[in-house]
C-alpha positions as CSV (number, residue, x, y, z in Angstrom):
1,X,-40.0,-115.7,-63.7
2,X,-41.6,-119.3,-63.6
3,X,-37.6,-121.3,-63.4
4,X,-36.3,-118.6,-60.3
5,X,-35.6,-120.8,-57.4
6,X,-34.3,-119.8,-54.4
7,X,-31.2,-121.4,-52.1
8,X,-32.5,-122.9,-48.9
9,X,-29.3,-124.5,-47.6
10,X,-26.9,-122.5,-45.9
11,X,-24.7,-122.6,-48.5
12,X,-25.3,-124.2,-52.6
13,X,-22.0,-125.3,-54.4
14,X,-22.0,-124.7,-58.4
15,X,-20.2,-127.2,-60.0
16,X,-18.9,-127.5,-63.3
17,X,-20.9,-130.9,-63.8
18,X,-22.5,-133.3,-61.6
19,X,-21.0,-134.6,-58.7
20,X,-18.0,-132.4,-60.3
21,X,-15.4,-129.6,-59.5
22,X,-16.1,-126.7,-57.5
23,X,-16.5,-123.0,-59.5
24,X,-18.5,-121.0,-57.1
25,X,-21.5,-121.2,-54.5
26,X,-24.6,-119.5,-53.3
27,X,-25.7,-118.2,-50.0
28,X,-29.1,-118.4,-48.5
29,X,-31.7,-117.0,-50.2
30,X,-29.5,-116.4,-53.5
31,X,-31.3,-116.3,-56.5
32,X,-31.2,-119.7,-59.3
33,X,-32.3,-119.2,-62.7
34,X,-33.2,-123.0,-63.6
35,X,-32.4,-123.6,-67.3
36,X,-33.2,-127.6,-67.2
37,X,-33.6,-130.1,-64.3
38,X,-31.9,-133.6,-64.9
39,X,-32.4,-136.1,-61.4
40,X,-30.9,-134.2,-58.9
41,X,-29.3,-131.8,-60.3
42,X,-30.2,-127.9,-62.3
43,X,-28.3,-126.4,-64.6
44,X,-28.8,-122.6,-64.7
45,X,-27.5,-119.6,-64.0
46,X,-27.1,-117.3,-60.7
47,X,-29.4,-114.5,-60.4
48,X,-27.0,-111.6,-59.6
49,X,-23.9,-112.1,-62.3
50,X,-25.6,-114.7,-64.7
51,X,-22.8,-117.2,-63.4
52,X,-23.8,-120.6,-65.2
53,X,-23.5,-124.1,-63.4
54,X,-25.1,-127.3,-62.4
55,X,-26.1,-127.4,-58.2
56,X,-28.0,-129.7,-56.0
57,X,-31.7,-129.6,-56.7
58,X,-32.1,-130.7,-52.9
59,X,-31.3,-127.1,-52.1
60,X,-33.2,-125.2,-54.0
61,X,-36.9,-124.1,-53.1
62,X,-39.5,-121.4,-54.5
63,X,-38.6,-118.1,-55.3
64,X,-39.4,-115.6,-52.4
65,X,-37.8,-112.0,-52.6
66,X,-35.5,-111.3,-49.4
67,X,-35.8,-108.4,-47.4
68,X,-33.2,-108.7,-44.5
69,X,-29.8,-109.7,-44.8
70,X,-27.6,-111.6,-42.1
71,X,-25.8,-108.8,-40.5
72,X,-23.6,-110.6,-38.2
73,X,-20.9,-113.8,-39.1
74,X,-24.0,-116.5,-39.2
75,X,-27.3,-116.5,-37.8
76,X,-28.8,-119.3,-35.8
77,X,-32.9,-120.4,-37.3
78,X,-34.9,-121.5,-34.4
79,X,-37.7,-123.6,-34.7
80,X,-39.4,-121.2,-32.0
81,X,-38.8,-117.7,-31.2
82,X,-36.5,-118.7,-28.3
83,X,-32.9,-119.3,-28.1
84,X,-32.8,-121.8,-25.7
85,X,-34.2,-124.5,-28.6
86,X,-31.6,-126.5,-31.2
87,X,-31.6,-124.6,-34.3
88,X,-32.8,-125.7,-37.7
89,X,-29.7,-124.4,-39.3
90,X,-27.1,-121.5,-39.4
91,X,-27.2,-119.4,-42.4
92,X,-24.1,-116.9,-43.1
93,X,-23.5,-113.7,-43.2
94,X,-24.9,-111.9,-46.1
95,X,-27.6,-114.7,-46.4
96,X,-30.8,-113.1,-47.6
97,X,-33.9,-114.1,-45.4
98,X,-37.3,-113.3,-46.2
99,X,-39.4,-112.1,-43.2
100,X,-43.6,-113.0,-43.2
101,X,-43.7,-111.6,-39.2
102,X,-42.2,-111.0,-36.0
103,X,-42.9,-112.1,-32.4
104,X,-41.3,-110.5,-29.7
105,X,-37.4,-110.2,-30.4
106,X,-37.6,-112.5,-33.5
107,X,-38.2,-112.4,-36.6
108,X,-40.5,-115.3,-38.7
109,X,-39.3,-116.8,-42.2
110,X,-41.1,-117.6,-45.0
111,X,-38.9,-120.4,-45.6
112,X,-39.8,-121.4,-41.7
113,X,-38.0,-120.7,-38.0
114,X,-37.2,-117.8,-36.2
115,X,-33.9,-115.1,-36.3
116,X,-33.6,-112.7,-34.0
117,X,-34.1,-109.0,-35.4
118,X,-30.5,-108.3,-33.5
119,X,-29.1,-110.3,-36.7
120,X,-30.3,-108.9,-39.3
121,X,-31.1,-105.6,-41.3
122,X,-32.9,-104.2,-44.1
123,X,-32.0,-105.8,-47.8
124,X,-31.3,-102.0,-48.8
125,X,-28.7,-101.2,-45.9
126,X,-25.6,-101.0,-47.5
127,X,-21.7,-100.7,-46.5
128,X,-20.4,-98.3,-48.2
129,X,-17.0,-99.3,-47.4
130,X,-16.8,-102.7,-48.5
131,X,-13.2,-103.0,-46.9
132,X,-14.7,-103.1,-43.9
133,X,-17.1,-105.9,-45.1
134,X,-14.2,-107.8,-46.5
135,X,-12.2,-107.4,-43.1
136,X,-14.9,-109.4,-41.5
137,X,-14.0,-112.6,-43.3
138,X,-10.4,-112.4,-41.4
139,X,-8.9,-115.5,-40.6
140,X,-11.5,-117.5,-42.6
141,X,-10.6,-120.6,-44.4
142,X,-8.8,-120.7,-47.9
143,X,-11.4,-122.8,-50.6
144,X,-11.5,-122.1,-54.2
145,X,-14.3,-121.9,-55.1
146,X,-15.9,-120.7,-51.8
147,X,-18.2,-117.3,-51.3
148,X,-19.2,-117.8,-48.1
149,X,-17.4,-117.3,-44.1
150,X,-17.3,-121.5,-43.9
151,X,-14.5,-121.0,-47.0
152,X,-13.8,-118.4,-49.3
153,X,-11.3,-117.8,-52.1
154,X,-9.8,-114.5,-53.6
155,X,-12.4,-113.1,-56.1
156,X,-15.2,-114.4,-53.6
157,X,-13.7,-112.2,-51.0
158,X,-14.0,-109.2,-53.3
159,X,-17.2,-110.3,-54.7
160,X,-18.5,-110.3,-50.9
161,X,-16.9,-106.9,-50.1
162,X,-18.8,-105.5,-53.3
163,X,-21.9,-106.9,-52.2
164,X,-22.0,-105.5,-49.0
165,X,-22.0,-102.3,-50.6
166,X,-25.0,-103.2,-53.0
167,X,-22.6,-103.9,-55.9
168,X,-22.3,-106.6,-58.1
169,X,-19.9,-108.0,-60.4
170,X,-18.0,-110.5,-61.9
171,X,-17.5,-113.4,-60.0
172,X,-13.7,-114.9,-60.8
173,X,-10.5,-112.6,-60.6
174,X,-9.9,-112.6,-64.3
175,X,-13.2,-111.3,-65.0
176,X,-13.2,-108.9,-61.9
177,X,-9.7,-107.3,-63.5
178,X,-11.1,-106.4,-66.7
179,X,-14.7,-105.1,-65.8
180,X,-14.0,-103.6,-61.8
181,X,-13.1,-99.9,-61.5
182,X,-10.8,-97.6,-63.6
183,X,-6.7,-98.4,-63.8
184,X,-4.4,-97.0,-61.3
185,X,-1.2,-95.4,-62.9
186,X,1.5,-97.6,-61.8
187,X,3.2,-94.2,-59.9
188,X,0.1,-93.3,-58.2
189,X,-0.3,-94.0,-54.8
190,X,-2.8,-96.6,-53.8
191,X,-5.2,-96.5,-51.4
192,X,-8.1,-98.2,-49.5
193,X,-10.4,-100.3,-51.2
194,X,-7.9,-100.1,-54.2
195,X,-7.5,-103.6,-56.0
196,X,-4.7,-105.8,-56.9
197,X,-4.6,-108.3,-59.7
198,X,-2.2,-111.3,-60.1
199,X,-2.5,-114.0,-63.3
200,X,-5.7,-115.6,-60.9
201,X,-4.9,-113.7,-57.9
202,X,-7.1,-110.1,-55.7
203,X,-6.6,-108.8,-53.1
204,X,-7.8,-105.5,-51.9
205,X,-5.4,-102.3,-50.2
206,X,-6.2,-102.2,-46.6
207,X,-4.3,-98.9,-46.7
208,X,-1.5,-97.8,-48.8
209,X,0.9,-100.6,-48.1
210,X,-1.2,-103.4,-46.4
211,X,-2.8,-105.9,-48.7
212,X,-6.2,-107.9,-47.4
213,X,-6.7,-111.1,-49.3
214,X,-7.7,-114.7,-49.6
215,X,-4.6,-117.2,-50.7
216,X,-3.3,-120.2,-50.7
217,X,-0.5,-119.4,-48.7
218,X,-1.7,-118.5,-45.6
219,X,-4.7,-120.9,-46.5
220,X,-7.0,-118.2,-44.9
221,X,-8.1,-114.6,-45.5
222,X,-5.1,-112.2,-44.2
223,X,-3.1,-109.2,-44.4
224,X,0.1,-109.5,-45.9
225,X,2.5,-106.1,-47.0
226,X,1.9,-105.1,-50.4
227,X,5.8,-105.5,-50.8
228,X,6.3,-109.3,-49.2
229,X,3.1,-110.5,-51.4
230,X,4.5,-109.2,-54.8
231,X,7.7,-110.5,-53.9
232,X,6.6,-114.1,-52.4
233,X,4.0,-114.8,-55.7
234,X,6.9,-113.9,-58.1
235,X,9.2,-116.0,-56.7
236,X,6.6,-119.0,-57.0
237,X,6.2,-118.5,-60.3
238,X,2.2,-116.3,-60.1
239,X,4.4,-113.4,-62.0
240,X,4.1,-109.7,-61.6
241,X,0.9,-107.7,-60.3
242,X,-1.0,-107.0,-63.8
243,X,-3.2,-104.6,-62.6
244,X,-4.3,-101.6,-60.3
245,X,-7.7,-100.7,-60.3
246,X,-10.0,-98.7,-58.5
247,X,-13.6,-98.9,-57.9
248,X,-16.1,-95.9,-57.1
249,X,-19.1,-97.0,-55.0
C-alpha cells in the first residue's frame, strides 16, 4: 500500500482540521493510511480502526511493519547501544518498533537508535487480560482525546486495554457501546473486564464493585466504587449508566 506511512514521533495527534481540535492520537510505529497531503498536514485514516483525521506530516515516515512492542511505561532510543548516552526520544508503551538487529543487550531500529531487548517483546505477545494492561495507565493524566501514558481519555483507556490483548475496536465510547461484547442483564453480577457505559463515558470493572476509568473528575485514570461513580455522574447531570457489556477475548 503506496499511501501507508508510519508514526515516528512518540506520539501523533489527529485532529479534526488543521491546527484544530483534538479527536484521537497515534503511538509509535502506528499505521497512517494517507488519503491526500495538503503543506504540512495528511488527511487519512488510521490503520487499525479506519479512524479518519488530518495529523502532522512532520511525523510521519515510511511504512515498516513492527515486530516488538514497548513492554514497559516508555522506552528510552539511544543513539548507541549504551545507556549512559542522551536519548533520541522516549516512545510509549505499546509503541511498535521495528527491529533490523541487535548488539549486545540492545536492540537496533529501522527507524534508527538503540532499545534495550529488556523493553520490549514480540508484536504477537499478547495480554490476555487486558485489565491488567489498563491498570498500568493508573494515575495517568486526564486528556480527551489522548491514547497514550503522557494523557489518555476514557475510550482510549479501553481501546489500550483491548490492544494489549491483540484486539481492536472502536475508538470513541459511543462507538465502543454499540460494537464491544454482548449486554449484561442489568441483574447479573458483573465482573472483571466487564464494561460500563455512560452518555460519553467507560470505564472497565476492576472486580465486581470497583470501577477503573479515565475521567474528568479525578483528571487522571483511577478507581472509583461502581456505586459513588453512578451516583457522582448523575448528579452532574452525565445520566444513568446505559450499558453493561461484556467482551470475550
Amino acid at each position: 500500500m503506496d499511501n501507508l506511512r508510519r508514526v515516528c514521533t512518540p506520539v501523533s495527534n489527529i485532529l479534526d482540521v488543521p491546527n484544530g481540535a483534538l479527536q484521537r492520537q497515534m503511538l509509535f510505529g502506528d499505521g497512517f493510511v494517507v488519503d491526500r497531503v495538503d503543506g504540512d498536514w495528511a488527511y487519512g485514516t488510521r490503520k487499525d480502526d479506519g479512524y479518519a483525521g488530518v495529523v502532522a506530516t512532520s511525523g510521519l515516515a515510511g511504512w515498516a511493519d513492527p515486530t516488538v512492542y514497548v513492554r514497559d511505561l516508555g522506552a528510552h532510543v539511544y543513539p548507541e547501544p549504551n545507556i549512559k548516552t542522551v536519548p533520541l526520544m522516549h516512545v510509549p508503551f505499546q509503541a511498535g518498533l521495528t527491529v533490523v538487529g541487535e548488539q549486545g543487550d540492545f536492540v537496533e531500529l529501522a527507524a534508527g537508535g538503540y532499545v534495550h531487548q529488556m523493553q520490549v517483546a514480540p508484536i504477537s505477545e499478547v495480554e490476555v487480560d487486558f485489565v491488567r494492561t489498563a491498570e498500568r495507565y493508573l494515575g495517568v493524566p486526564y486528556l480527551w482525546g489522548g491514547n497514550a501514558q503522557y494523557g489518555i481519555d476514557c475510550s482510549g483507556l479501553v481501546s489500550a486495554a483491548l490492544r494489549g490483548a491483540g484486539m481492536a475496536g472502536p475508538a470513541d465510547s459511543g462507538p465502543q457501546e454499540r460494537g464491544l461484547g454482548q449486554t449484561i442483564p442489568t441483574d447479573a453480577p458483573l465482573t472483571r473486564g466487564d464494561l460500563i457505559f455512560w452518555r460519553g463515558h467507560v470505564g472497565l470493572m476492576f472486580n465486581d464493585d470497583l470501577l477503573l476509568h479515565a475521567n474528568g473528575h479525578h483528571m487522571r485514570v483511577a478507581f472509583e466504587p461502581l456505586l459513588q461513580a453512578e451516583e457522582r455522574i448523575v448528579a452532574s447531570g452525565g445520566g444513568p449508566i446505559t450499558a453493561r457489556k461484556r467482551v470475550v477475548i
